[in-house]
C-alpha positions in Angstrom: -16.0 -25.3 18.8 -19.4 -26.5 18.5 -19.3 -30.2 16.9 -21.5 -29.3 14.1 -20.2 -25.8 13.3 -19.8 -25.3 9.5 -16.5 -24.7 8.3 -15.9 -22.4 5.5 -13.0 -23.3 3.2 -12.1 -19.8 3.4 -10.4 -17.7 6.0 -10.8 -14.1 4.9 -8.3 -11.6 7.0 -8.1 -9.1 4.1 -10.3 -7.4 1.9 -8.6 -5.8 -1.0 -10.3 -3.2 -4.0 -9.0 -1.8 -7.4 -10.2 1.7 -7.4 -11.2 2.8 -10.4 -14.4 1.0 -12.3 -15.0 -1.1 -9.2 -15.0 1.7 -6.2 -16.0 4.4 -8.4 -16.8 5.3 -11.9 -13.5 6.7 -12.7 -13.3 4.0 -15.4 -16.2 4.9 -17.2 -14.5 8.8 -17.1 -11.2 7.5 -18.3 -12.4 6.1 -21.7 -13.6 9.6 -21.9 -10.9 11.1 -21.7 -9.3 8.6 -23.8 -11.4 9.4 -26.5 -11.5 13.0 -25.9 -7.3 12.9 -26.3 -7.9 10.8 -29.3 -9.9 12.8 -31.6 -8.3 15.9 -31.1 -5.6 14.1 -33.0 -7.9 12.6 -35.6 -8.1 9.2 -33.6 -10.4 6.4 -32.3 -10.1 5.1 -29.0 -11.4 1.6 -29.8 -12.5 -1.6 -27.7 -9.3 -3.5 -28.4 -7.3 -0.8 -27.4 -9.4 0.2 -24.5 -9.0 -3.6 -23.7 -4.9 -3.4 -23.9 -4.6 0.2 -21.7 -7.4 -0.7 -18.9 -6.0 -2.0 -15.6 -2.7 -0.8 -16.3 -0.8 1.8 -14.7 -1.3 5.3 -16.4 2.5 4.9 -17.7 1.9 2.0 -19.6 -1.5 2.3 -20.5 -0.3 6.1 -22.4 3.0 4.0 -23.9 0.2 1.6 -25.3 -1.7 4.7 -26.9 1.0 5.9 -28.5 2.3 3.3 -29.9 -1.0 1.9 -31.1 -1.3 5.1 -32.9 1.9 6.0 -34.0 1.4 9.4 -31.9 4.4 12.1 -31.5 3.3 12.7 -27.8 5.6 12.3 -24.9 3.5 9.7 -22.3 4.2 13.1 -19.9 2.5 14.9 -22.3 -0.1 12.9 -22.1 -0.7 12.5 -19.1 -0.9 16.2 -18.6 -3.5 16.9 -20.8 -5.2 13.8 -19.4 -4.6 15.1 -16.1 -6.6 18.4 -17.1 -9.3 16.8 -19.0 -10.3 14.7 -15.5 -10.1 16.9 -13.4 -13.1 18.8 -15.1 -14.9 15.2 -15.5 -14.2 14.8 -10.9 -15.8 17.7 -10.2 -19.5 17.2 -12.2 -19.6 13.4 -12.7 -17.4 11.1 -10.3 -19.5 8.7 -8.5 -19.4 5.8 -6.1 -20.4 2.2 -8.1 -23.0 0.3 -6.8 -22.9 -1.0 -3.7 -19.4 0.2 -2.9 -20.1 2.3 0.1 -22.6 -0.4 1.8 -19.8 -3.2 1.2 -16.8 -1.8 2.5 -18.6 -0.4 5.6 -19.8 -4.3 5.8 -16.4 -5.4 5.8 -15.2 -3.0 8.9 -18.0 -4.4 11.0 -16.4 -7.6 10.5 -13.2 -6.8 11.8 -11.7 -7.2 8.4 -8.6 -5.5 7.4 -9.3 -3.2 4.4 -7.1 -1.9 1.4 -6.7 -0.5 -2.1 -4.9 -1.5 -4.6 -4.5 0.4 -8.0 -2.7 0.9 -10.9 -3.5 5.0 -10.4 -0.9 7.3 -8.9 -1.3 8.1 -5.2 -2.5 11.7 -5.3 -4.9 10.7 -7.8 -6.0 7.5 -5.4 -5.9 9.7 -2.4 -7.7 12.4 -3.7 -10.7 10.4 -5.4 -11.1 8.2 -2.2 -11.5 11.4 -0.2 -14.3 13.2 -2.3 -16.5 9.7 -2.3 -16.0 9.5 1.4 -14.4 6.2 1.9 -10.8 7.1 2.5 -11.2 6.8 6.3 -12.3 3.4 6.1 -9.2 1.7 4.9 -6.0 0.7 6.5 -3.7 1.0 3.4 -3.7 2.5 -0.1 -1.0 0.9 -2.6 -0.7 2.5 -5.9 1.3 2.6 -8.9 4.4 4.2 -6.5 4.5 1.5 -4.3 5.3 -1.2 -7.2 7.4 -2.0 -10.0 5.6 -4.1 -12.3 1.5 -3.0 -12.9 -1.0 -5.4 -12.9 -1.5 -8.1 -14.4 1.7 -8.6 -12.7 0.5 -10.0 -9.0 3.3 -7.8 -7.1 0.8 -5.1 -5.9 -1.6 -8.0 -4.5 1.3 -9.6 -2.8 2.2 -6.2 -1.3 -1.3 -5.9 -0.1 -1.1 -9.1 1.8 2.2 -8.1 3.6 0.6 -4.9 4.8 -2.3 -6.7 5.8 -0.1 -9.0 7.9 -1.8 -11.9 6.0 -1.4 -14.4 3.6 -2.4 -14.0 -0.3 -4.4 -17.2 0.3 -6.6 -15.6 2.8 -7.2 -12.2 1.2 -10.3 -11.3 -0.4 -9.7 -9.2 -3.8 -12.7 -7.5 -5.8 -11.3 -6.5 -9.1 -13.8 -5.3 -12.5 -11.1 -5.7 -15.2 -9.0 -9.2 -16.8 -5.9 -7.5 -16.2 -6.8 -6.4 -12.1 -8.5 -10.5 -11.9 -4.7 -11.9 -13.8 -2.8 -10.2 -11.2 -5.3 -11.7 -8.1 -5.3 -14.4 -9.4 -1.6 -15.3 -10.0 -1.0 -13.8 -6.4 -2.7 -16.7 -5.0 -5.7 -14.7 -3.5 -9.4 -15.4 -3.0 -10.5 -13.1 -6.3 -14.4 -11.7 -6.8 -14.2 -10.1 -10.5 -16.9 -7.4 -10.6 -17.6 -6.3 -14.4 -19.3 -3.6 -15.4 -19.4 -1.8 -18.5 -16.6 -2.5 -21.5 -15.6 -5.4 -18.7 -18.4 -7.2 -19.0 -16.9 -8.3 -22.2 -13.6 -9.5 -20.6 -13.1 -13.1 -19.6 -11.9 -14.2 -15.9 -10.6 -17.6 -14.9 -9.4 -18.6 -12.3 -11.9 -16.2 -10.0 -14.3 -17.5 -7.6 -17.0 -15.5 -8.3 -17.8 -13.1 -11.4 -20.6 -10.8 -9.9 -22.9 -8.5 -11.3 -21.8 -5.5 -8.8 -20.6 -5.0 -5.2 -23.9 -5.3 -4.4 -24.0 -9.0 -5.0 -25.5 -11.3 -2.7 -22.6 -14.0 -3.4 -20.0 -11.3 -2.4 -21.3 -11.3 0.9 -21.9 -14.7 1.4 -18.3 -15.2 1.1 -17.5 -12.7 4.1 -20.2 -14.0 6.4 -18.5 -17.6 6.2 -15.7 -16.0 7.7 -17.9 -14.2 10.2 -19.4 -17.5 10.8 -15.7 -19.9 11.3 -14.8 -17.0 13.9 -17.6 -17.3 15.8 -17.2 -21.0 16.2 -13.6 -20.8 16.4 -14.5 -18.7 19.6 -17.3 -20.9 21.0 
């Protein structure tokens, strides 16, 4: 090692996304939805209860509806007719965010080990990553089937770092919601929040960076410090 190499203090070996709002704009197509189910029973789907449901997995973020609203639907019922509203929504307006495709494809060139992690069921996960063209690029997909307790519990995060044959403490996690950056956080990893939207509203200690999209220049400067210890670790 060179005797004046700069050492990073971190040591990225995984990089980990949420899906949806932060890989694509399937959050922004959700609170659509959400209203859309909402006023066809005379309801509002407000910012505080948008703020309770988002980052959670579809089960509890339906439970949360109902009861917020004292609704007579099932969560299976509503997640049927959810299920039929967004498909619609996939076909004419899902989108990659900002920056998404350029990032990840970054990350690969570093020899990085790449994952999702989301509260969203896997054919759902599976099914959006393959119309935006990024499925290929990743070397696991954990979803909502793969864990027992939804974010802002840190089990899916810790998950992630076992099938990245890495430790919590050197994974990488990009997350746009307070519940998704809770869950990082608690896990012990390196957490990037990524607002955008009814996020930017949310608050998110305890990450290292809050940037304004995967875009950001500070995003990157992280991952090139880790290009940068392992080519001085090889010198």
């Amino acid at each position: 090692m060179a005797k004046d190499a700069k050492r990073s203090p971190f040591d990225i070996r995984a990089a980990v996304f949420d899906l949806d709002g932060l890989l694509v704009n399937t959050e922004e197509l959700y609170q659509d939805v959400g209203t859309d189910l909402l006023s066809r029973r005379g309801k509002t789907f407000d910012t505080d209860l948008l703020d309770a449901m988002m980052g959670r997995p579809q089960h509890k973020a339906l439970s949360i509806m109902i009861e917020w609203h004292g609704l007579d639907d099932t969560v299976e019922a509503l997640a049927d007719e959810t299920k039929t509203i967004f498909q619609t929504l996939l076909s004419t307006r899902l989108a990659l965010m900002p920056g998404a495709k350029e990032l990840v494809e970054h990350i690969q060139r570093l020899d990085i080990r790449l994952g999702v992690a989301t509260s969203s069921g896997p054919e759902f996960a599976h099914d959006v990553l393959s119309r935006v063209g990024l499925i290929q690029h990743f070397h696991f997909i954990l979803t909502s089937a793969d864990v027992t307790a939804g974010k802002p519990d840190p089990e899916i995060y810790h998950a992630a770092a076992k099938k990245a044959g890495t430790q919590t403490g050197n994974m990488l996690v990009c997350e746009d919601s307070e519940n998704g950056c809770k869950a990082a956080v608690a896990s012990g990893a390196i957490t990037v929040a990524v607002p955008c939207g009814h996020s930017l509203r949310h608050a998110f200690p305890g990450a290292q960076i809050v940037a304004t999209s995967l875009a950001d220049p500070l995003i990157y400067e992280l991952l090139n410090s880790r290009a940068d210890r392992k080519s001085t670790d090889e010198a």
